[in-house]
C-alpha positions as YAML, in Angstrom:
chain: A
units: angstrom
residues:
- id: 1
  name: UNK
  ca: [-7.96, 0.96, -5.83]
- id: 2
  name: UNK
  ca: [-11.47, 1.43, -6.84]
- id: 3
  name: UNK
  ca: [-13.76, 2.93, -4.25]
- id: 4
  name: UNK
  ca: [-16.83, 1.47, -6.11]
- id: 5
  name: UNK
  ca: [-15.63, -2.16, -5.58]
- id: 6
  name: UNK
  ca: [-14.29, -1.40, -2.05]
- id: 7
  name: UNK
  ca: [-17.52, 0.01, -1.29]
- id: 8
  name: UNK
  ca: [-19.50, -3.42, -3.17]
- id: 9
  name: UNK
  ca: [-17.31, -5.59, -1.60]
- id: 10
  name: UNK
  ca: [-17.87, -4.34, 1.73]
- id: 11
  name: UNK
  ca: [-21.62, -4.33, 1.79]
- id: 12
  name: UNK
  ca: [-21.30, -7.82, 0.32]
- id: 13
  name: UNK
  ca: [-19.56, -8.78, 3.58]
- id: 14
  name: UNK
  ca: [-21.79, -6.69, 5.56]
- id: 15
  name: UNK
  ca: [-24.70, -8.96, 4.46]
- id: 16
  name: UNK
  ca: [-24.11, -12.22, 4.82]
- id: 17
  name: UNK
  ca: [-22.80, -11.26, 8.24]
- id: 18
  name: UNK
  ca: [-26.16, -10.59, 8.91]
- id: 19
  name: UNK
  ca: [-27.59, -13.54, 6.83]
- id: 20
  name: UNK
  ca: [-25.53, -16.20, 8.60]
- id: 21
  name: UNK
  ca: [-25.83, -14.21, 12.24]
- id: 22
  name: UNK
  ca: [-22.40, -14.03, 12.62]
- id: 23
  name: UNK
  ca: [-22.78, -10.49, 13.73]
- id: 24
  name: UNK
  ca: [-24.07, -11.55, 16.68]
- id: 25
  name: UNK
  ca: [-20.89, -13.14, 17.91]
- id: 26
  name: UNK
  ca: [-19.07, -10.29, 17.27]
- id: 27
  name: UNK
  ca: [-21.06, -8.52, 20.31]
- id: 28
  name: UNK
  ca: [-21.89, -11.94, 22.34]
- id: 29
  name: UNK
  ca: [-18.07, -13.31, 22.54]
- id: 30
  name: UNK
  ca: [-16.68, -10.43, 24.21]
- id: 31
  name: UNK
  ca: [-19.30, -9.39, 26.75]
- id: 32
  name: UNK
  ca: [-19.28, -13.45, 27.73]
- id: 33
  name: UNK
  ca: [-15.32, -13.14, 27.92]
- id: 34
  name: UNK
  ca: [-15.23, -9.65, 29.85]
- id: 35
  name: UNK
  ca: [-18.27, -11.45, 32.21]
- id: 36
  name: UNK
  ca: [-17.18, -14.38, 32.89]
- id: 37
  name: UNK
  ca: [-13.60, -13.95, 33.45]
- id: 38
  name: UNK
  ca: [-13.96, -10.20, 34.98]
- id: 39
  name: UNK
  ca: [-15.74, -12.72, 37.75]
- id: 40
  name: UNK
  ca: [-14.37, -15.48, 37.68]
- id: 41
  name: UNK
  ca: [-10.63, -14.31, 38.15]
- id: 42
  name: UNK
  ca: [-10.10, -14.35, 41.40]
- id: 43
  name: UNK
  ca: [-5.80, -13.52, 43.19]
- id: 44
  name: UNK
  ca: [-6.86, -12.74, 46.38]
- id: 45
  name: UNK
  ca: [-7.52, -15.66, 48.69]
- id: 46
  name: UNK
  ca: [-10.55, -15.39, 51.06]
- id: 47
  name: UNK
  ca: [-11.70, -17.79, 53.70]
- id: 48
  name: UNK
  ca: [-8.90, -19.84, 53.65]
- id: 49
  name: UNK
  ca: [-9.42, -23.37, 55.79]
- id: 50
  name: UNK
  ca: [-7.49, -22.79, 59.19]
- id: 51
  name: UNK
  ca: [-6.86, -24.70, 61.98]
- id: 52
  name: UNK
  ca: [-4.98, -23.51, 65.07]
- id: 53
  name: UNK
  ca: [-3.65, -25.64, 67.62]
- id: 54
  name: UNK
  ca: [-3.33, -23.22, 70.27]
- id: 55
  name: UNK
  ca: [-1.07, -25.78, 73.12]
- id: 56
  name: UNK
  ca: [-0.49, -22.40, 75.36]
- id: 57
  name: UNK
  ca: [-4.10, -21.44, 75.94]
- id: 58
  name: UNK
  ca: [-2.82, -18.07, 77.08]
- id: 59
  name: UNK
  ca: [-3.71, -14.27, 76.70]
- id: 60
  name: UNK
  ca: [-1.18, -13.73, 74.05]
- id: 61
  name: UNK
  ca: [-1.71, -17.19, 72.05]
- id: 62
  name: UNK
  ca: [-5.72, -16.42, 72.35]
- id: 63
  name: UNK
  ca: [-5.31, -12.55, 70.93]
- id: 64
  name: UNK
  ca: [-3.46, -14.05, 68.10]
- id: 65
  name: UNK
  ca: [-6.17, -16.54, 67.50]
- id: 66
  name: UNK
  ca: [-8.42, -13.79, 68.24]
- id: 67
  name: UNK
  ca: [-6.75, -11.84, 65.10]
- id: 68
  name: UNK
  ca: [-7.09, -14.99, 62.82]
- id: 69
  name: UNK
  ca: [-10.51, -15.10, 63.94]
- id: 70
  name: UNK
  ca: [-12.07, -11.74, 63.01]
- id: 71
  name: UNK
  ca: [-10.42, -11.16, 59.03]
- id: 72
  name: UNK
  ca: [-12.26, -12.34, 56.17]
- id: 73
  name: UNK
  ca: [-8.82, -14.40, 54.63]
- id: 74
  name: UNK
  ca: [-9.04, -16.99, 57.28]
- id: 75
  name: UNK
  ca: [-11.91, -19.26, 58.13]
- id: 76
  name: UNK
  ca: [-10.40, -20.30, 61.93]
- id: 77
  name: UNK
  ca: [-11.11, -23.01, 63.95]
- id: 78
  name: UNK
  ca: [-9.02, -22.89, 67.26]
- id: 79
  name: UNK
  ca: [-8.31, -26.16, 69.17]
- id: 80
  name: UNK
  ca: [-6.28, -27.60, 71.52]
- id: 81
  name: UNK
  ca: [-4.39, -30.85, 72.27]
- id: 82
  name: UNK
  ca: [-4.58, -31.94, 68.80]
- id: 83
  name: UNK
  ca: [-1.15, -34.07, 67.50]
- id: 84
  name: UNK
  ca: [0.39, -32.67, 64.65]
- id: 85
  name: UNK
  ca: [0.61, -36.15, 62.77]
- id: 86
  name: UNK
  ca: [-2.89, -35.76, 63.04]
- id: 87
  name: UNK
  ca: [-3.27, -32.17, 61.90]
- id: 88
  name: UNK
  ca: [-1.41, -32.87, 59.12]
- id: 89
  name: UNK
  ca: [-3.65, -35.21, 57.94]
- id: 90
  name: UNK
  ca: [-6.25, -33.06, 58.29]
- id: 91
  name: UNK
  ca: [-4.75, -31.20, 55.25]
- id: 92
  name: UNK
  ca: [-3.57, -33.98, 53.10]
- id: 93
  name: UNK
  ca: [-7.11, -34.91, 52.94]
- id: 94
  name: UNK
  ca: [-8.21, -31.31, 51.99]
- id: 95
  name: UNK
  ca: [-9.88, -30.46, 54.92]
- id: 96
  name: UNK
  ca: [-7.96, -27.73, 56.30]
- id: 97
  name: UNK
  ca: [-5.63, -25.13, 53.97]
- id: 98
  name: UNK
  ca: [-3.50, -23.03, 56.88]
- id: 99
  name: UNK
  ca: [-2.51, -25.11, 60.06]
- id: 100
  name: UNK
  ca: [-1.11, -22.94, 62.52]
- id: 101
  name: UNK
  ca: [0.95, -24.27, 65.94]
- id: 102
  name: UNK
  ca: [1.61, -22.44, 68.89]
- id: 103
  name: UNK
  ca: [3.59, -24.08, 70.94]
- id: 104
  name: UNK
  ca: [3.86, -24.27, 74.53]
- id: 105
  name: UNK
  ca: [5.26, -21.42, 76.94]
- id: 106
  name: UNK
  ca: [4.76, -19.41, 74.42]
- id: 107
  name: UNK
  ca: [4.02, -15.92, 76.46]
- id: 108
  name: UNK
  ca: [6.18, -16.95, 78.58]
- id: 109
  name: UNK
  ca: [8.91, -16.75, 76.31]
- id: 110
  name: UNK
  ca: [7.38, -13.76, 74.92]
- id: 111
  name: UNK
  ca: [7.48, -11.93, 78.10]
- id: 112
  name: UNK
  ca: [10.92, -12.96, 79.07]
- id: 113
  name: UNK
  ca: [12.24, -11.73, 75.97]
- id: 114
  name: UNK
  ca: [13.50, -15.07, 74.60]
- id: 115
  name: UNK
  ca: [12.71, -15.99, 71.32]
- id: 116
  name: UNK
  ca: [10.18, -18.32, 70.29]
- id: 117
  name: UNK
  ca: [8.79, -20.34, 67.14]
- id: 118
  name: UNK
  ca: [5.38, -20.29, 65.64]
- id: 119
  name: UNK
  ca: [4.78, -23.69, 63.18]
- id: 120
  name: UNK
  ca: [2.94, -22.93, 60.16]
- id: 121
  name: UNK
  ca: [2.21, -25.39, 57.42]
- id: 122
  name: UNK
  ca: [0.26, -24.47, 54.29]
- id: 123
  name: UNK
  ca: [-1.16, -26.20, 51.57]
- id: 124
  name: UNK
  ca: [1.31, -25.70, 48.64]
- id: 125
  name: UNK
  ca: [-0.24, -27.41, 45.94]
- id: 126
  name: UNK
  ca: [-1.14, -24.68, 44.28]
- id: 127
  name: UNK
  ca: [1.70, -22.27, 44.81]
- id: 128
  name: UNK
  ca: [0.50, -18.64, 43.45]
- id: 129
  name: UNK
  ca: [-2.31, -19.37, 46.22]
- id: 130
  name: UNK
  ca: [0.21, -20.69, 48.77]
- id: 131
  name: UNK
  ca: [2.54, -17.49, 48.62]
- id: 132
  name: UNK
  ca: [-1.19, -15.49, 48.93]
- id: 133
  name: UNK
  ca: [-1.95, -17.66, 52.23]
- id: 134
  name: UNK
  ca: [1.76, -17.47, 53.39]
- id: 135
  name: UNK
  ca: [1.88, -13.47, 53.16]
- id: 136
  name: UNK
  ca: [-1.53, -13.39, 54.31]
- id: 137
  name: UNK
  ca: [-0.25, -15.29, 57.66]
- id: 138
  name: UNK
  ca: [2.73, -13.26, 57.97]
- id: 139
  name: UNK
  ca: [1.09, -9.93, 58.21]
- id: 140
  name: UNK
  ca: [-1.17, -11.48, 60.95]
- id: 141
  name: UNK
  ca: [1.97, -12.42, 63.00]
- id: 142
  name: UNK
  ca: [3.92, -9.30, 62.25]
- id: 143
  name: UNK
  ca: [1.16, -7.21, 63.24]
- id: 144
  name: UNK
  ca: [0.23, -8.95, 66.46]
- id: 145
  name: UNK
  ca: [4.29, -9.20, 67.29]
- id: 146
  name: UNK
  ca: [4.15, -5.08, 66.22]
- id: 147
  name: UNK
  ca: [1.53, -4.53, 68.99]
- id: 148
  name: UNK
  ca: [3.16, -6.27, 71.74]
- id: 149
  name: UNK
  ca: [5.94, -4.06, 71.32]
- id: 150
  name: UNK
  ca: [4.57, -0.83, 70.57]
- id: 151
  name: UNK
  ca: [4.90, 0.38, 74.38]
- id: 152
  name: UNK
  ca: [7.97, -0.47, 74.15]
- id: 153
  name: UNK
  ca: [11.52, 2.09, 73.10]
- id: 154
  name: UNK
  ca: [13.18, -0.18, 70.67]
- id: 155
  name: UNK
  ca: [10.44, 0.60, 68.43]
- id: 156
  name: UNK
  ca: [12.01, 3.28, 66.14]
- id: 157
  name: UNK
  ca: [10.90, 2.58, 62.89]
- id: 158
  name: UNK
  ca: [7.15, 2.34, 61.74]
- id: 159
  name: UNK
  ca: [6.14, 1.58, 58.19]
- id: 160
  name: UNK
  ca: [3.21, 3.54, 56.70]
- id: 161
  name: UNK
  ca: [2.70, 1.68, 53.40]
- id: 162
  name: UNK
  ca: [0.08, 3.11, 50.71]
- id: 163
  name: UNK
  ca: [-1.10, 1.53, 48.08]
- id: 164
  name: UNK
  ca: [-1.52, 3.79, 44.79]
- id: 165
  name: UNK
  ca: [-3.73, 3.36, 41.96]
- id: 166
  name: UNK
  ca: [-5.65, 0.39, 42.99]
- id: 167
  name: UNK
  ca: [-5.86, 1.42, 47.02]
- id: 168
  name: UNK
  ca: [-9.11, -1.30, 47.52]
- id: 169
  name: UNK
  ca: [-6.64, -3.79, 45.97]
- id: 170
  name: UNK
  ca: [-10.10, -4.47, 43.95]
- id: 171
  name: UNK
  ca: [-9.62, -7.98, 41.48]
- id: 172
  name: UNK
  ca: [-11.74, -6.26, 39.07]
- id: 173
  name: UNK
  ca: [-9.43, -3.47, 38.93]
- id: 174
  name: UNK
  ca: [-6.56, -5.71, 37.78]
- id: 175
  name: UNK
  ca: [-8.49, -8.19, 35.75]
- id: 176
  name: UNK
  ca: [-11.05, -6.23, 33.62]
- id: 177
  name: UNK
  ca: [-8.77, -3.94, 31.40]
- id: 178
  name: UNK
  ca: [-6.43, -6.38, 31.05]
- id: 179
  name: UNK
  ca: [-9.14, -8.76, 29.64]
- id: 180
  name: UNK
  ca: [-10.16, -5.81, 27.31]
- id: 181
  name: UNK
  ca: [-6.56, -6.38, 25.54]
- id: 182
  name: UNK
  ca: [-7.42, -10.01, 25.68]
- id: 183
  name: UNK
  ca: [-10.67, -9.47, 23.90]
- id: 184
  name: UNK
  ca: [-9.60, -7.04, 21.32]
- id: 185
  name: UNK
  ca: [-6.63, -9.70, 20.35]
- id: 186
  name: UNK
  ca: [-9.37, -12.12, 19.88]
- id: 187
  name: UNK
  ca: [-12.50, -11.72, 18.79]
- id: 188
  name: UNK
  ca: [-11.21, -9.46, 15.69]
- id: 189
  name: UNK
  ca: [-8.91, -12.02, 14.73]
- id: 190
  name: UNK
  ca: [-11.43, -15.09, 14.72]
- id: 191
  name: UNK
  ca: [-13.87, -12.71, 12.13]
- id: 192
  name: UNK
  ca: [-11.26, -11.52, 9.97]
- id: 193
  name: UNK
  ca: [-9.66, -15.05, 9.47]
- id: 194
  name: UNK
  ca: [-13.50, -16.56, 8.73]
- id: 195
  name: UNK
  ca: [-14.15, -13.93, 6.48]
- id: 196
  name: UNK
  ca: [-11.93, -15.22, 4.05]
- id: 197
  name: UNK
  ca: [-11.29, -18.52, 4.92]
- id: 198
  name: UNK
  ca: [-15.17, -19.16, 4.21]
- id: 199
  name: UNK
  ca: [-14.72, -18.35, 1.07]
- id: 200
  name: UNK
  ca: [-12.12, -21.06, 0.34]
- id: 201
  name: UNK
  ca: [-14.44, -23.30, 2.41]
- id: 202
  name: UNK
  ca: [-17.67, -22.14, -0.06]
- id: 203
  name: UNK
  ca: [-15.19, -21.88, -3.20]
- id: 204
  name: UNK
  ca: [-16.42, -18.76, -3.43]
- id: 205
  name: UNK
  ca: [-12.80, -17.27, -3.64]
- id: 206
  name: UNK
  ca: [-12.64, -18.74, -7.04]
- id: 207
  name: UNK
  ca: [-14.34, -15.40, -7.88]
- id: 208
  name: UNK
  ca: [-11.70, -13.02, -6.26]
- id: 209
  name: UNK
  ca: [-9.18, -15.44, -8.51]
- id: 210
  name: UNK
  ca: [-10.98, -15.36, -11.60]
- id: 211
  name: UNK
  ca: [-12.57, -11.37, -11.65]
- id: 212
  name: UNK
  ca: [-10.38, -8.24, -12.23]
- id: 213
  name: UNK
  ca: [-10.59, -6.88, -8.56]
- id: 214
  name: UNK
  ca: [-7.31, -6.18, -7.51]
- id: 215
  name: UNK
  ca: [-5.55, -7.95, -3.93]
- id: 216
  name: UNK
  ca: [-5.43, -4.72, -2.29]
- id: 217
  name: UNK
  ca: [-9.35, -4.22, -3.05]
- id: 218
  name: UNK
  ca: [-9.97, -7.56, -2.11]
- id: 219
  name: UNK
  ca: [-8.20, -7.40, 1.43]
- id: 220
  name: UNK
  ca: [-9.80, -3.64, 2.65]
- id: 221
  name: UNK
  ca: [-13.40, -4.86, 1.62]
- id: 222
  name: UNK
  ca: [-12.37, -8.17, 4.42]
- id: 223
  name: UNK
  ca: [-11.05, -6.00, 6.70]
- id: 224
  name: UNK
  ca: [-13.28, -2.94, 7.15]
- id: 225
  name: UNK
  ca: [-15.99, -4.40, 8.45]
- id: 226
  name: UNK
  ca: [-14.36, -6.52, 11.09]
- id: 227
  name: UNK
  ca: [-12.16, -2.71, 12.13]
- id: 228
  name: UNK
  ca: [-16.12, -1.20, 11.99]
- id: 229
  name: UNK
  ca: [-17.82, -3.35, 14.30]
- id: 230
  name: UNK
  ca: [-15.18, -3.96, 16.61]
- id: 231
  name: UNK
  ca: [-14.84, -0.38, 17.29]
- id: 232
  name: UNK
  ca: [-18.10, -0.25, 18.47]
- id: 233
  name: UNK
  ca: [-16.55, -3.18, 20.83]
- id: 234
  name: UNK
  ca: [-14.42, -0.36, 22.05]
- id: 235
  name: UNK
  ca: [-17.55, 1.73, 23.38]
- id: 236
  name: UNK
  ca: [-18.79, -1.64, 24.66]
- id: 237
  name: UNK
  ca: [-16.08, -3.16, 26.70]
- id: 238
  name: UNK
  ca: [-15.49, 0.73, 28.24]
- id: 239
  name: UNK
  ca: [-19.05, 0.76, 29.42]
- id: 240
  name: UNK
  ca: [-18.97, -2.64, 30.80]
- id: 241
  name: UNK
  ca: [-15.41, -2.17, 32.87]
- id: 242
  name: UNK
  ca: [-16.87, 1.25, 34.05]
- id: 243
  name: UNK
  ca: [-20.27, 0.70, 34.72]
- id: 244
  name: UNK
  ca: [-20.58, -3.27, 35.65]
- id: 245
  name: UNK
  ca: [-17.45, -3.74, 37.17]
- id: 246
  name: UNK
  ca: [-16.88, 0.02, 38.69]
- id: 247
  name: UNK
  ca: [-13.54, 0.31, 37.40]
- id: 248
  name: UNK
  ca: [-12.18, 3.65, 37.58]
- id: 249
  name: UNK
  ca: [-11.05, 6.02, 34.57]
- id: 250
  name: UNK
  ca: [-8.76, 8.07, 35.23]
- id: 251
  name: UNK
  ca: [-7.25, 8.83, 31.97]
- id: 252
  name: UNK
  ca: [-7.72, 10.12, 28.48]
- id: 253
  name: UNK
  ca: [-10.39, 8.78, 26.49]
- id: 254
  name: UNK
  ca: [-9.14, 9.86, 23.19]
- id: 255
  name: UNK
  ca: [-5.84, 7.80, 23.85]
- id: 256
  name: UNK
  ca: [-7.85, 4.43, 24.90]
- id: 257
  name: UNK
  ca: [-9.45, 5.11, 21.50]
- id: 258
  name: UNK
  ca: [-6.83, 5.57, 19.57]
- id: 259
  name: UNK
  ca: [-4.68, 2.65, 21.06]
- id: 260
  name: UNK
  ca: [-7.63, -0.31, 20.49]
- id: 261
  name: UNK
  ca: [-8.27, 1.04, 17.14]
- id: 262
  name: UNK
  ca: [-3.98, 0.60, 16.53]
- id: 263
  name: UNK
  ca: [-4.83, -2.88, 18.39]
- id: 264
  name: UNK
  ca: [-7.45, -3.96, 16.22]
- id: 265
  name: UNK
  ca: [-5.21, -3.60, 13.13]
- id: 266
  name: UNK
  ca: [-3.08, -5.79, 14.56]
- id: 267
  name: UNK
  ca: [-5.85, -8.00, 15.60]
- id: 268
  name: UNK
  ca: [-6.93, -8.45, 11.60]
- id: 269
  name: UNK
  ca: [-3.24, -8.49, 10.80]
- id: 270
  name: UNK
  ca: [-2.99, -11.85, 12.69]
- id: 271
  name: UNK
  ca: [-6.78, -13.05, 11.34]
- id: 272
  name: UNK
  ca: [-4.99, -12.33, 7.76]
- id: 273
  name: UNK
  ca: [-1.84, -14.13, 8.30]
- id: 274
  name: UNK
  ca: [-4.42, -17.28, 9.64]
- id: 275
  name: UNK
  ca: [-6.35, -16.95, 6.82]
- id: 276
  name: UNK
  ca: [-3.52, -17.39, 3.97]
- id: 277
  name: UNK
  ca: [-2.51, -20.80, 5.52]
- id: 278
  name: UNK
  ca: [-5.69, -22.18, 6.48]
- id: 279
  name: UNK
  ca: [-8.85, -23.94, 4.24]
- id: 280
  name: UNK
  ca: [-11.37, -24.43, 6.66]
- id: 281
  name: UNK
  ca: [-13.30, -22.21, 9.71]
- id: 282
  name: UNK
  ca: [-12.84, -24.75, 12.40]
- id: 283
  name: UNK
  ca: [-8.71, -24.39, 11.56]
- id: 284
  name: UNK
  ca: [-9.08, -21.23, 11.66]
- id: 285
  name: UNK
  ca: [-11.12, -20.74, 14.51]
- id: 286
  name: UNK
  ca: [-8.53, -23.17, 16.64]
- id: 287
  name: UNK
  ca: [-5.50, -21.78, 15.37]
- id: 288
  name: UNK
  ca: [-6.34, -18.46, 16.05]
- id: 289
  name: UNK
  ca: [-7.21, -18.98, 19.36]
- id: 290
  name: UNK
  ca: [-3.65, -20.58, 19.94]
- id: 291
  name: UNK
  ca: [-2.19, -17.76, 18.40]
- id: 292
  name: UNK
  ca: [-4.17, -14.87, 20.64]
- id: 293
  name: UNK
  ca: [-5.51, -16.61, 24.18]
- id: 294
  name: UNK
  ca: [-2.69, -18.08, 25.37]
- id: 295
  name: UNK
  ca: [-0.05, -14.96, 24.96]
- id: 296
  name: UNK
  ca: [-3.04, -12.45, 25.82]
- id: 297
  name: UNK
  ca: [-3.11, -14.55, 29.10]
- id: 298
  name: UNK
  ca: [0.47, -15.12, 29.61]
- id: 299
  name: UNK
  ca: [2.27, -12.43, 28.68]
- id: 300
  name: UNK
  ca: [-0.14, -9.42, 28.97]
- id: 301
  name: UNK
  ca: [1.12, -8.38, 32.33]
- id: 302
  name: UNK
  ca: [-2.70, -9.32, 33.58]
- id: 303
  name: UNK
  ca: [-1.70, -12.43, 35.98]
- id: 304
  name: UNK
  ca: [2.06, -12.19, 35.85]
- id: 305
  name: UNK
  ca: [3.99, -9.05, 35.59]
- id: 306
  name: UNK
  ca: [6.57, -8.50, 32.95]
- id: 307
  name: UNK
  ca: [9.18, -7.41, 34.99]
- id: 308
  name: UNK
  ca: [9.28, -10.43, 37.06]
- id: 309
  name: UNK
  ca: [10.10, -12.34, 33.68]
- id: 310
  name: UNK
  ca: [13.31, -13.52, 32.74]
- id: 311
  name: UNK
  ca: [15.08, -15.09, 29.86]
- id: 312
  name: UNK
  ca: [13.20, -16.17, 27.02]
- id: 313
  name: UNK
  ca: [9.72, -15.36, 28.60]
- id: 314
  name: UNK
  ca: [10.47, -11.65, 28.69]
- id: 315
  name: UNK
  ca: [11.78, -11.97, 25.31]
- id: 316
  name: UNK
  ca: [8.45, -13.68, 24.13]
- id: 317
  name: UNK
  ca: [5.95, -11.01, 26.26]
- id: 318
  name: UNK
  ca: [8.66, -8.19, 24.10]
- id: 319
  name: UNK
  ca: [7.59, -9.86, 21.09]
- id: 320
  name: UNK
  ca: [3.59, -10.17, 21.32]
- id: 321
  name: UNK
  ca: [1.53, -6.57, 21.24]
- id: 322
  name: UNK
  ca: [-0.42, -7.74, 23.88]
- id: 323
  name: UNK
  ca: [1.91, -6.37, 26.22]
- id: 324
  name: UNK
  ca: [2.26, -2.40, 25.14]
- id: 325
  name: UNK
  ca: [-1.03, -1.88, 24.82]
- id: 326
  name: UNK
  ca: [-2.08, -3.20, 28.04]
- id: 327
  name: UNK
  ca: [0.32, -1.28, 29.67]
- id: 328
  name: UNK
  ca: [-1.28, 1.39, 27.82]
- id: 329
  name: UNK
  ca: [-4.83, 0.32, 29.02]
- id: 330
  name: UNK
  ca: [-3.88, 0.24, 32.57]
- id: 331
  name: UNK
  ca: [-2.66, 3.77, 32.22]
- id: 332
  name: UNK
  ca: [-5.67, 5.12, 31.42]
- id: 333
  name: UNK
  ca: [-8.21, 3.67, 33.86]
- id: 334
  name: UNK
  ca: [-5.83, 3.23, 36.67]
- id: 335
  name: UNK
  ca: [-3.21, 5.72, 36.46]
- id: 336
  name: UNK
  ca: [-4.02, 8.72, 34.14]
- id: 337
  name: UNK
  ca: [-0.32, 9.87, 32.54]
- id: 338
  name: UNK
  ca: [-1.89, 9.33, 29.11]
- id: 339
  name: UNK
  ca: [0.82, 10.52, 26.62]
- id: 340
  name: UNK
  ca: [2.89, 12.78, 29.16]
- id: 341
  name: UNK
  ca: [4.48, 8.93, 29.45]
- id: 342
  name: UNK
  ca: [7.10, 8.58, 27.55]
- id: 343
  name: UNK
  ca: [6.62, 4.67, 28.09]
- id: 344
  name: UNK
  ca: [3.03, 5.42, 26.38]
- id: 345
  name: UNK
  ca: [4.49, 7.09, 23.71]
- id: 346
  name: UNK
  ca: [6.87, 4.60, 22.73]
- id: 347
  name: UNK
  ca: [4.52, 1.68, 23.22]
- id: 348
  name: UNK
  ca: [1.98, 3.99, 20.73]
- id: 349
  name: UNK
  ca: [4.37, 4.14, 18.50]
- id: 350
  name: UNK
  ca: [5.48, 0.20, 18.57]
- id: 351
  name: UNK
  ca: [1.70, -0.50, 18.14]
- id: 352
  name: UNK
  ca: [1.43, 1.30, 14.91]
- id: 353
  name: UNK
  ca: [4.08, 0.18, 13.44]
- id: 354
  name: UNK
  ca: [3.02, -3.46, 14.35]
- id: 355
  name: UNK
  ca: [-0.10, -3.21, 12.98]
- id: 356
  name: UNK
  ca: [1.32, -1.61, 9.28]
- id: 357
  name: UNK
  ca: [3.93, -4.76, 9.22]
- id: 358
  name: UNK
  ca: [1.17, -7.81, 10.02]
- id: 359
  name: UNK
  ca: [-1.35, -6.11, 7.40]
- id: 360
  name: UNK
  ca: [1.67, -5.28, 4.67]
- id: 361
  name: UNK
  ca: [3.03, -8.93, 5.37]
- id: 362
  name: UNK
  ca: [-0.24, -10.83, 5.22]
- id: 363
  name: UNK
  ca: [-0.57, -8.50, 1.72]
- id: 364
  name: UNK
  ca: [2.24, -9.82, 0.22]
- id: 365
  name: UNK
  ca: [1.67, -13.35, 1.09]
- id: 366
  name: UNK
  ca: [-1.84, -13.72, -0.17]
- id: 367
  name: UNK
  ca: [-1.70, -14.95, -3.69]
- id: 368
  name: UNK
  ca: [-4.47, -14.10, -6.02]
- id: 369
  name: UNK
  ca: [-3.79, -17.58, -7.89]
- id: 370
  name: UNK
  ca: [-4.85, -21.22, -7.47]
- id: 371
  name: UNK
  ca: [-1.92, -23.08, -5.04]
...
């Protein structure tokens, strides 16, 4: 390979990024995506629509109200002598989420020791935010059922639950570096597949067919300057998760580096592969996004985590990098093991060697001859 022609080639590319302002969607696309989602993800449910029929009206039944009443999950409205025919209307027509029943004699049963029923009916339609609501609900009535017995010697075991790495249980902790391995899957791709496939478009790659520059010339000059401005995407995206959305660091810099540089090879891998069996942007653009959003989403780990996967779908979030490097990304903000991990390691190592294949494959597919 000739460094001269590399080097030509490149600040060719260079330039009519910045003649056709494509450069600035390189910087605009991700710090929309890492906005807009970082906010608008939301798996915690707050001020969820309850209604309590409270048919016992007693000191017990009202302190459990009581509890409903003061957390910011549950907006409450306590009433009395309502049907449940018509309560349950109440939520087919979307008024009312949670619907809660206590029924009558129920401290009485309470104090006697006999055992009583609570109904609870809960919007399902939606069933990620169901289970929320439903576990939500649950630790309400376990807790107030905990206190009533606390006095009490049958109480012999107590459950002091911590949670590590994330103790707030912050959204933005979950969501934000997992949309950084969204991003980086993305937004490289889309500029590495136009590069070339605007040439097609332009017949402009009638000059790569028809000159002496060689394939492997050809491809670098394309992809360096996607790998150069995306790693200043790198610096951006950290800044933004840190500093916007107060996510904490808490491992080593050098390896977050060293991993989305790893990722964005694999990024322009994919962009490559697009390019070679597509002739226009707007193909590219779609397929791309096909190809990156919808496994960065659903097999990432972000919303759904890998080990609750089974069959094919853990085969599928196996086969996609998305998955080892955000579980590489989450080490170091959240959890700080950095390459002590031998999990890290391996996934490190998985990464690089995904990135050589795509880039060697998309090499050997690209023909530098008229189809």
């Amino acid at each position: 390979m000739s460094p001269g022609v590399i080097r030509a080639y490149i600040l060719k590319e260079f330039r009519e990024l910045f003649r056709s302002r494509l450069i600035l969607i390189v910087y605009i696309l991700p710090t929309m995506i890492i906005i807009l989602f970082g906010y608008g993800i939301r798996m915690e449910v707050t001020d969820a629509r309850t209604l309590i029929i409270d048919n016992d009206n007693s000191t017990i039944s009202r302190d459990l109200s009581a509890r409903f009443e003061h957390s910011r999950y549950f907006d409450t409205r306590v009433t009395s002598g309502m049907g449940e025919q018509e309560a349950l209307k109440r939520i087919k027509q979307a008024k009312v989420d949670i619907l809660i029943i206590i029924p009558d004699s129920f401290e009485k049963r309470l104090l006697h020791g006999e055992k009583t029923e609570i109904g609870v009916f809960i919007d399902g339609a939606f069933p990620v935010r169901a289970t929320t609501m439903q576990n939500y609900v649950k630790g309400v009535i376990y807790d107030a059922a905990r206190s009533l017995t606390d006095k009490k010697p049958t109480n012999l075991i107590t459950v002091n639950s911590r949670n590590l790495f994330n103790q707030s249980m912050r959204d933005e902790d979950a969501i934000v570096p997992g949309l950084i391995g969204l991003i980086l899957l993305v937004a490289p791709a889309i500029l590495s597949a136009l590069l070339i496939v605007k040439e097609k478009e332009e017949g402009t790659i009638f000059n790569f067919y028809s000159s002496p520059i060689k394939k492997s010339e050809f491809i670098v000059a394309k992809l360096v300057p996607p790998l150069i401005l995306h790693t200043v995407n790198i610096f951006i995206l950290f800044l933004w998760a840190t500093w916007l959305f107060e996510v904490p660091f808490r491992g080593s810099f050098l390896l977050y580096w060293a991993a989305s540089q790893i990722y964005i090879a694999i990024s322009l891998g994919v962009g490559l592969l697009v390019s070679i069996i597509t002739r226009t942007q707007i193909v590219a653009i779609v397929l791309t996004i096909i190809i990156t959003i919808i496994p960065g989403f659903l097999y990432s780990g972000m919303l759904m985590p890998i080990s609750s996967m089974s069959g094919e779908s853990k085969i599928e979030a196996h086969i996609y990098p998305v998955m080892y490097f955000n579980h590489i990304i989450y080490d170091t903000f959240l959890i700080g093991q950095g390459l002590d991990s031998p999990k890290n390691r391996l996934y490190l190592t998985i990464l690089f060697f995904y990135a050589i294949f795509l880039i060697l494959l998309g090499s050997r597919l690209m023909k530098k001859e008229l189809s």
